[in-house]
C-alpha positions as CSV (number, residue, x, y, z in Angstrom):
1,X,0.0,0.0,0.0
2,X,3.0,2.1,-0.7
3,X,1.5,5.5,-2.3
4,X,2.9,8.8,-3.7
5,X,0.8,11.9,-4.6
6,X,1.4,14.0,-7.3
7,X,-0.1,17.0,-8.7
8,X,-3.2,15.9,-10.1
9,X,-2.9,12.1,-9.8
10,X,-2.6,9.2,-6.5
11,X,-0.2,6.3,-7.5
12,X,-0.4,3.6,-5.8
13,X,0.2,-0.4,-5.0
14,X,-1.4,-3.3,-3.3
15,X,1.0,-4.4,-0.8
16,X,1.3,-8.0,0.1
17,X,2.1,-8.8,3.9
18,X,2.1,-12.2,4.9
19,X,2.3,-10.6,8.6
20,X,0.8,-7.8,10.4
21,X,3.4,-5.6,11.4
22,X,2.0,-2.7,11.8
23,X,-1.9,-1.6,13.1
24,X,-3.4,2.2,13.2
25,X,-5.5,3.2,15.8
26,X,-7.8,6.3,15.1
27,X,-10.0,7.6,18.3
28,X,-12.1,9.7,15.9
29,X,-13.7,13.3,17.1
30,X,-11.2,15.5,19.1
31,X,-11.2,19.6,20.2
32,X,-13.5,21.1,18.2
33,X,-15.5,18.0,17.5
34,X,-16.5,16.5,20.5
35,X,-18.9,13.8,19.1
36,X,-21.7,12.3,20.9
37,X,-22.3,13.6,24.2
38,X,-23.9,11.2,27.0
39,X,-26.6,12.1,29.3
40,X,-24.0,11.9,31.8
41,X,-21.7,14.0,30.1
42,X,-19.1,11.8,28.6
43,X,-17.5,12.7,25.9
44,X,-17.0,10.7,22.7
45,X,-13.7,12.1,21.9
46,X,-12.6,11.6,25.4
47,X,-13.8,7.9,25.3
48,X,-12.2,6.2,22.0
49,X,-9.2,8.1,22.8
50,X,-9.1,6.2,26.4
51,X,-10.3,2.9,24.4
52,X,-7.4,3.1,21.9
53,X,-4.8,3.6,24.5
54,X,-5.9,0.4,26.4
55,X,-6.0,-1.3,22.8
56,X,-2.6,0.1,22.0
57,X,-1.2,-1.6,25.6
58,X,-2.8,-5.1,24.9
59,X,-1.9,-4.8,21.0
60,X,2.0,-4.1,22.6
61,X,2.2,-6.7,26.1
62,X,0.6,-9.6,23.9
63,X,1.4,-9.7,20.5
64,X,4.4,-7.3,20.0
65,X,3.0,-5.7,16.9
66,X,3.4,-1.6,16.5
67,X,0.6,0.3,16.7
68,X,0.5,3.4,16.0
69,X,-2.0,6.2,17.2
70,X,-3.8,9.1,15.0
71,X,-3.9,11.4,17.4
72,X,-2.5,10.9,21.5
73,X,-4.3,14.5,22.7
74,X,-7.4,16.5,22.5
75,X,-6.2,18.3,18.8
76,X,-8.3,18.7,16.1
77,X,-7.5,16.3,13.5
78,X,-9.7,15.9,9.8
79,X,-11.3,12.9,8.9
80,X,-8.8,13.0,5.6
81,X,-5.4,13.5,8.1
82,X,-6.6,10.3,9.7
83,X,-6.1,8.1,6.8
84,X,-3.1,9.8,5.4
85,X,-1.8,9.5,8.5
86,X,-2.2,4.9,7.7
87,X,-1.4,5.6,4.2
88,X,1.9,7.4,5.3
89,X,3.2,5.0,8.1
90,X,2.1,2.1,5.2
91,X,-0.2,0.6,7.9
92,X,-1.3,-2.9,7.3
93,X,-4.6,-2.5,9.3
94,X,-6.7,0.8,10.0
95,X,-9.2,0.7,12.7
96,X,-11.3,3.8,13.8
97,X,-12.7,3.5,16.8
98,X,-15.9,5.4,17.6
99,X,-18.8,5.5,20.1
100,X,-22.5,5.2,18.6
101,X,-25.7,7.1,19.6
102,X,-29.4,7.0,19.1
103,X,-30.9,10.4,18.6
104,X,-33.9,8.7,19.1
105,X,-34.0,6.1,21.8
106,X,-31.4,5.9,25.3
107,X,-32.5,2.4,25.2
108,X,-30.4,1.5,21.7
109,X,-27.5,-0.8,23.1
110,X,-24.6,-3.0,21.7
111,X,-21.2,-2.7,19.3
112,X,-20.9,-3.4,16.1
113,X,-18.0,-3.2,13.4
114,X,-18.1,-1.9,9.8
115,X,-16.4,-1.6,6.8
116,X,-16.5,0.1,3.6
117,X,-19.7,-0.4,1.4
118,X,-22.4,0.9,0.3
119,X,-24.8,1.4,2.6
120,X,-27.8,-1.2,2.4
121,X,-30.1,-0.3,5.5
122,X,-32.0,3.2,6.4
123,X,-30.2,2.4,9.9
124,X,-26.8,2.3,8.1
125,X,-27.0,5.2,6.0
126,X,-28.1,7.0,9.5
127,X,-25.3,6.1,11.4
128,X,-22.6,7.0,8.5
129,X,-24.6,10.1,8.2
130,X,-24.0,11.0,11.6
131,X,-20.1,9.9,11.3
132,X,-19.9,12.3,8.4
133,X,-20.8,14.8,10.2
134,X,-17.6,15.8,11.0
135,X,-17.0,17.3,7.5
136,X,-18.1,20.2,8.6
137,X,-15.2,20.9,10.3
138,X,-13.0,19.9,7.2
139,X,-12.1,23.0,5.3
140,X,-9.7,20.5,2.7
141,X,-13.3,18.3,1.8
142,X,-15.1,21.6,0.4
143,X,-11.6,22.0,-2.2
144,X,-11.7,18.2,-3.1
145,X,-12.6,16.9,-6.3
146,X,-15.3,14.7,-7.9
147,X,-12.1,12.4,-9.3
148,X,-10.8,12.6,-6.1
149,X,-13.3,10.8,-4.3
150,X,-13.1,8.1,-7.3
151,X,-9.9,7.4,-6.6
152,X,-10.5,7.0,-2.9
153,X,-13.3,4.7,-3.3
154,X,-11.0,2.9,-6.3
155,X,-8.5,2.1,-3.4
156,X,-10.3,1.0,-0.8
157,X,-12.2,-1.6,-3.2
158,X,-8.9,-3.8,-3.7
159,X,-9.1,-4.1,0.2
160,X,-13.1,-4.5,0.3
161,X,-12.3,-8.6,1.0
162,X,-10.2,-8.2,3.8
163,X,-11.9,-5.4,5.1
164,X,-14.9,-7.5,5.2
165,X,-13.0,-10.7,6.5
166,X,-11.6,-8.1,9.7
167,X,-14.6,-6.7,10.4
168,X,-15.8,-10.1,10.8
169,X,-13.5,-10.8,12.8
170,X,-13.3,-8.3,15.2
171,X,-17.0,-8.7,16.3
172,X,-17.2,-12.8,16.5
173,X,-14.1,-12.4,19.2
174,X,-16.4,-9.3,21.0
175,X,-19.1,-11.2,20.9
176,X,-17.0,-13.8,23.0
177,X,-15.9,-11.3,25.6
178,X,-18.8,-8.5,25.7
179,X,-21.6,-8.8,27.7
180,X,-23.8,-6.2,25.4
181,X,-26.0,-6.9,22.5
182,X,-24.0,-7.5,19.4
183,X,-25.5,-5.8,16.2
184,X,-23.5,-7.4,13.9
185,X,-21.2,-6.4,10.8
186,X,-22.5,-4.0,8.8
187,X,-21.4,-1.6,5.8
188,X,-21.9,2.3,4.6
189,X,-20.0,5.5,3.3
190,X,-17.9,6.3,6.3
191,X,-15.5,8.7,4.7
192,X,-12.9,8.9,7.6
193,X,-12.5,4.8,5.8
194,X,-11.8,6.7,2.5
195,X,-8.6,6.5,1.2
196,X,-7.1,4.1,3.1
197,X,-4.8,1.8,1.1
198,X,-5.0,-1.1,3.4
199,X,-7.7,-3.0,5.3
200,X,-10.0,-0.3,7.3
201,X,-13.0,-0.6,9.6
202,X,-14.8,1.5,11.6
203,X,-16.0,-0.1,15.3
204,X,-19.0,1.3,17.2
205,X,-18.2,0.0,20.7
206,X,-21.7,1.0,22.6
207,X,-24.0,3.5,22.9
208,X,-22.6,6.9,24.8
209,X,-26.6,7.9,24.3
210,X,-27.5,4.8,26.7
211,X,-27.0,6.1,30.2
212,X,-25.8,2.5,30.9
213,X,-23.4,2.1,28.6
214,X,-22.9,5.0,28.7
């Protein structure tokens, strides 16, 4: 997944790892963007930041792979740095780790992991819609071409199997250690997935808007 931009043009190549030796972990939302906000207060930026370190720690002790974090702070990052970020450290994995909510029900509970599709459900297209949300603070999105977004979609494709296959297997091991309802994988237009030139998906660990799991 070696990459170079040029002036008008991404090249780019699948790379072929027999090993993962390298895993990106992106607590999504941060300063400006807060994300969901529990009834309790808790921040969403605050909690996939705390999530990621703990993952970073058990990725380290246990299987002595590098992992690498987006951001290790409250600063503003773009859904676009995040991926560049992968694309630059030639990550073999990308996972963002987010926080879901339920504008309309406290009582929505359990994880669930996705990956880059389009979306199939009314639910799905609702929960990208709210991850997407974020664009508004992305000033570099409003510049960014139609071909642009081709190409980004172009390269995540080539992973779409092993994207699938991670998501997968991500939520069949949660559903071994979680004691919360599992919802499943599940696919949409998540854009901070966009442009990542290796496996990405995007796990919703719980509900911030459920005051218990919260």
């Amino acid at each position: 997944n070696a990459y170079k931009e040029l002036e008008n043009k991404i090249v780019y190549y699948k790379k072929v790892a027999k090993i993962v030796e390298l895993i990106v972990l992106d607590p999504i939302h941060s300063s400006i963007d807060p994300g969901a906000v529990g009834k309790n207060g808790l921040y969403e930026k605050d909690v996939t930041l705390d999530i990621s370190r703990i993952l970073k720690k058990y990725i380290d002790d246990s299987l002595k792979i590098k992992v690498l974090l987006t951001r290790n702070k409250d600063q503003y990052l773009s859904l676009k740095a995040r991926t560049n970020f992968a694309n630059r450290n030639a990550a073999d994995i990308f996972i963002s780790i987010h926080c879901n909510a339920s504008p309309k029900s406290r009582q929505a509970r359990g994880f669930e992991t996705y990956f880059l599709s389009e979306a199939r459900t009314n639910e799905e297209r609702a929960v990208a819609a709210m991850e997407n949300a974020s664009l508004m603070f992305d000033e570099e999105v409003k510049t960014a071409g139609d071909l642009n977004f081709i190409l980004y979609d172009l390269a995540q494709s080539l992973f779409l199997e092993e994207s699938n296959n991670l998501a997968e297997a991500i939520q069949t091991s949660a559903e071994r250690l979680l004691n919360i309802p599992a919802r499943g994988v599940n696919q949409a237009g998540f854009y901070v997935l966009r442009g990542a030139f290796m496996p990405a998906v995007l796990v919703e660990c719980a509900f911030i808007s459920n005051p218990e799991e919260e």
